[in-house]
C-alpha beads as a LAMMPS data file, in Angstrom:
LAMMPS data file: protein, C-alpha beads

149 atoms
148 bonds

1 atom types
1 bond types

-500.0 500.0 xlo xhi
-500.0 500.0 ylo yhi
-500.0 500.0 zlo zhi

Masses

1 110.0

Atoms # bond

1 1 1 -9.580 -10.041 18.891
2 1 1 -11.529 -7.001 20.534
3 1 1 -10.735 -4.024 19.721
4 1 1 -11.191 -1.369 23.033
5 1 1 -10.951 2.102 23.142
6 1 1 -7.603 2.072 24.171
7 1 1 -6.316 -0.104 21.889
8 1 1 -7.961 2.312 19.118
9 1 1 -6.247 5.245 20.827
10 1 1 -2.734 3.056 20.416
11 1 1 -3.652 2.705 16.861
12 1 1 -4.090 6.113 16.361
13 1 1 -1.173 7.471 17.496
14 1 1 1.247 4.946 15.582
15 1 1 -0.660 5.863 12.374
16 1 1 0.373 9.087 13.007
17 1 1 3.809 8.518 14.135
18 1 1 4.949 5.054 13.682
19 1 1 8.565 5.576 15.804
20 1 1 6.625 6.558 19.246
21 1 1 8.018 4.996 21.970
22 1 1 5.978 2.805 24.491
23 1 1 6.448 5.389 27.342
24 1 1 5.260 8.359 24.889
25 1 1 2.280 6.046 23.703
26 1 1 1.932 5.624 27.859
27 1 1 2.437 9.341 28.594
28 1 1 -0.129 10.197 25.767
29 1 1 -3.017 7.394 27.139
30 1 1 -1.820 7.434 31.168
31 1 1 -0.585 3.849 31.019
32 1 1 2.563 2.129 31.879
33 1 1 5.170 1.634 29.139
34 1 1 4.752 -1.853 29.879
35 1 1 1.473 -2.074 29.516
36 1 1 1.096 -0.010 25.903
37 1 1 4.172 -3.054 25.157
38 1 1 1.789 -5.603 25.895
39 1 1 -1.180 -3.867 23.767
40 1 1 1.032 -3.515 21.196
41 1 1 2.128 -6.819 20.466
42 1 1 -0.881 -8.130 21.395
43 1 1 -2.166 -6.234 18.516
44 1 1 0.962 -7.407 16.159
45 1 1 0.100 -11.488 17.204
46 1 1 -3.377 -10.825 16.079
47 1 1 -2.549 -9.589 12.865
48 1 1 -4.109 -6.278 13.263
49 1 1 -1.046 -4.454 12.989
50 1 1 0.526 -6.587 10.109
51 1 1 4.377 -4.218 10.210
52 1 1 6.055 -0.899 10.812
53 1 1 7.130 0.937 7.743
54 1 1 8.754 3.885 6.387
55 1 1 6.355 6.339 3.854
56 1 1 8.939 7.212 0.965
57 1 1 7.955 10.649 -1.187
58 1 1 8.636 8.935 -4.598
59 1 1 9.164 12.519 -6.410
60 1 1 12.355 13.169 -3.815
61 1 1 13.801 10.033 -4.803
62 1 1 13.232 10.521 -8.585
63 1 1 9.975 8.989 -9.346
64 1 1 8.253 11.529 -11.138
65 1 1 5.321 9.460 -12.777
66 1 1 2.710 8.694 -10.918
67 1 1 0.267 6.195 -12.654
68 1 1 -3.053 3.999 -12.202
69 1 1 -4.366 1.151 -13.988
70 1 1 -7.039 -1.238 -14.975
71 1 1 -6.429 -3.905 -16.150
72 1 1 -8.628 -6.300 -17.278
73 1 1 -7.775 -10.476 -17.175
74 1 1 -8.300 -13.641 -18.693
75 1 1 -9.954 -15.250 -15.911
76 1 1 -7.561 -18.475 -16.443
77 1 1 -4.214 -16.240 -16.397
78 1 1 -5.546 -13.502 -13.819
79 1 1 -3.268 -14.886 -11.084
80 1 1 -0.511 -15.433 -13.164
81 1 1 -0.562 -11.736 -14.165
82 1 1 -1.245 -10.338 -10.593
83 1 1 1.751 -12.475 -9.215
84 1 1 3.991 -11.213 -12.219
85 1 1 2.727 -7.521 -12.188
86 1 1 3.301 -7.547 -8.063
87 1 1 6.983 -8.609 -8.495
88 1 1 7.817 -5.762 -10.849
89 1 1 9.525 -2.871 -8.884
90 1 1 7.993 -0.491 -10.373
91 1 1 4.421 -1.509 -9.130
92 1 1 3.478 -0.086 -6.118
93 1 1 0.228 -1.335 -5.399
94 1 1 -1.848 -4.440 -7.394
95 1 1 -5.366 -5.396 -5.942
96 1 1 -8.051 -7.409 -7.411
97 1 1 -11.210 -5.769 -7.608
98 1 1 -14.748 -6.386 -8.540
99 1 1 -15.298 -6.859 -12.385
100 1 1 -14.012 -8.627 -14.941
101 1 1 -11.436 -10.055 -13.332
102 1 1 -9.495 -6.852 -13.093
103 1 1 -6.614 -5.721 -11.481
104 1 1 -6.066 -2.234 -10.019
105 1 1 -2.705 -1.219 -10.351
106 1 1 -0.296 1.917 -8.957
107 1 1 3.221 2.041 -10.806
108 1 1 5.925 5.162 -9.911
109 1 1 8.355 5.611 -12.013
110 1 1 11.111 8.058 -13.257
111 1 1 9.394 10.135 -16.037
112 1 1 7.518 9.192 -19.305
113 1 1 10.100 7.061 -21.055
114 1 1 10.224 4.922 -18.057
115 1 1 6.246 4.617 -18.191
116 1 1 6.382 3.805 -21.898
117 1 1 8.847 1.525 -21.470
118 1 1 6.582 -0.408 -18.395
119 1 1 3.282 -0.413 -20.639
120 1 1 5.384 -2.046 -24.009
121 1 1 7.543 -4.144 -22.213
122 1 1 6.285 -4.956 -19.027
123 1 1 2.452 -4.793 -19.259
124 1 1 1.735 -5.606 -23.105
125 1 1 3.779 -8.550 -23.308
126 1 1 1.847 -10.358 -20.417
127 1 1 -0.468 -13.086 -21.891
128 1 1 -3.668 -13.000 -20.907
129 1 1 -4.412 -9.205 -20.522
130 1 1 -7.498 -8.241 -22.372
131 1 1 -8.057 -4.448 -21.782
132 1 1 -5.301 -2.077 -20.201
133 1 1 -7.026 2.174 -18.855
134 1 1 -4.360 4.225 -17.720
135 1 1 -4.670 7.519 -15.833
136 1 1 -1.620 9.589 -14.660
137 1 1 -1.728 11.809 -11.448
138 1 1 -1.842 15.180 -11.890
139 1 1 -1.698 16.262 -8.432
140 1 1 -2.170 14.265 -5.060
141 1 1 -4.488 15.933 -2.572
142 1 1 -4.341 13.383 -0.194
143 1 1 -2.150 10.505 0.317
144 1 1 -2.752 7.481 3.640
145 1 1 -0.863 4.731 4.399
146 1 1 -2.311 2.144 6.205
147 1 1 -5.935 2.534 8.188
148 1 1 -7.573 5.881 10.193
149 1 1 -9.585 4.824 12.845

Bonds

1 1 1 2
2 1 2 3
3 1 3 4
4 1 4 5
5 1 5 6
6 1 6 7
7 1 7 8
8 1 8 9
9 1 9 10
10 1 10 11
11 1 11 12
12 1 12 13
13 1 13 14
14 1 14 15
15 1 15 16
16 1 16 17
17 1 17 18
18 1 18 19
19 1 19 20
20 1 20 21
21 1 21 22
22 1 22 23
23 1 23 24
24 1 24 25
25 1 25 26
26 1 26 27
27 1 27 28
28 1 28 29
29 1 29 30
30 1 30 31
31 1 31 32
32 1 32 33
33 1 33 34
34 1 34 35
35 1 35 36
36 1 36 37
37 1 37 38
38 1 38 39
39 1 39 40
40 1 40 41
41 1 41 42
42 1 42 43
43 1 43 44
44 1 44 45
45 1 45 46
46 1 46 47
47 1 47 48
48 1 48 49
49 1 49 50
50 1 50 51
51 1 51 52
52 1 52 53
53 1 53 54
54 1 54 55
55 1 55 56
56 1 56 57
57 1 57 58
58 1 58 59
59 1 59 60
60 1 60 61
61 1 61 62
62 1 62 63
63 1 63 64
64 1 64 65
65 1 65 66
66 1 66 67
67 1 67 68
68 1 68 69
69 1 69 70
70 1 70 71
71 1 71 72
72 1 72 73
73 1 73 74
74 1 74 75
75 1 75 76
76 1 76 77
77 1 77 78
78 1 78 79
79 1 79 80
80 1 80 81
81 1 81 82
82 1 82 83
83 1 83 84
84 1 84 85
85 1 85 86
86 1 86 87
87 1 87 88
88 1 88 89
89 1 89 90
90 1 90 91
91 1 91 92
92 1 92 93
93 1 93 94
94 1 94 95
95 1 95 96
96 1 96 97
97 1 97 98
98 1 98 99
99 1 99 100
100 1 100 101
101 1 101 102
102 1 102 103
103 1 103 104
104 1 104 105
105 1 105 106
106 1 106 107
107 1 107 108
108 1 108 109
109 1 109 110
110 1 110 111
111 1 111 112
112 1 112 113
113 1 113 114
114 1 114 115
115 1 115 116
116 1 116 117
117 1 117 118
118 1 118 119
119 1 119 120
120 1 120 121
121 1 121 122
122 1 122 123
123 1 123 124
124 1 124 125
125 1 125 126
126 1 126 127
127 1 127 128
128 1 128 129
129 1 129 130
130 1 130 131
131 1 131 132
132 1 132 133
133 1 133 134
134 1 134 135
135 1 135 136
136 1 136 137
137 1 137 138
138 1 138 139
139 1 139 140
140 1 140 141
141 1 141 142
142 1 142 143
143 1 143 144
144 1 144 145
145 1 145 146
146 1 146 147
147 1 147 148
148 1 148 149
């Protein structure tokens, strides 16, 4: 699919609010309601809107931890891990990146207990995990969900 300048425009303003209606999208860009509906799911058929979410602050509903890993693989049980890591609530993000088969990892949990509790019982006891690097947030100067155009 191409991508015009309107559609870009579309994009834009659901990035920055996500519950815009089709006529305030229209009033915003001087098109029909209709015709922002059409863009719209034209964009959500094509896959380049993939869903409409909610961003949750995780400190206001008592996750107080904030923490990053890497963590490096057995190549044979890398999927295995990712899969099992990505079905643990407290993960919020797992992505494979570039390396030795390593995994980049965002967990939120409720304070440093909970987090002790993840890396012994949750994270150690995987097979297959060769290397574990932690780093906790300190302070968050910028936080995106989704893609800026």
């Amino acid at each position: 699919m191409k991508i015009d300048d309107i559609d870009r425009k579309i994009l834009q303003l659901l990035t920055e609010n996500g519950r815009l209606s089709y006529a305030d999208i229209g009033k915003e860009l001087n098109l029909s309601r209709v015709s922002v509906r059409e863009r719209v799911h034209q964009l959500m058929e094509n896959g380049v809107i993939e869903r409409f979410s909610v961003v949750i602050n995780s400190e206001k509903v008592g996750k107080q931890v904030s923490a990053f890993f890497e963590v490096d693989c057995e190549p044979a049980y890398l999927v295995e891990v990712a899969q099992t890591l990505a079905d643990n609530p407290s993960v919020a993000s797992c992505y494979q990146m570039t390396g030795p088969s390593t995994l980049h990892m965002h967990v939120l949990v409720e304070d440093f207990t909970a987090l002790e509790k993840f890396v012994n019982n949750e994270l150690y006891s995987l097979e297959g995990i060769s290397r574990v690097e932690s780093h906790i947030l300190l302070r968050r100067f910028k936080s995106r969900s989704g893609l800026k155009l």
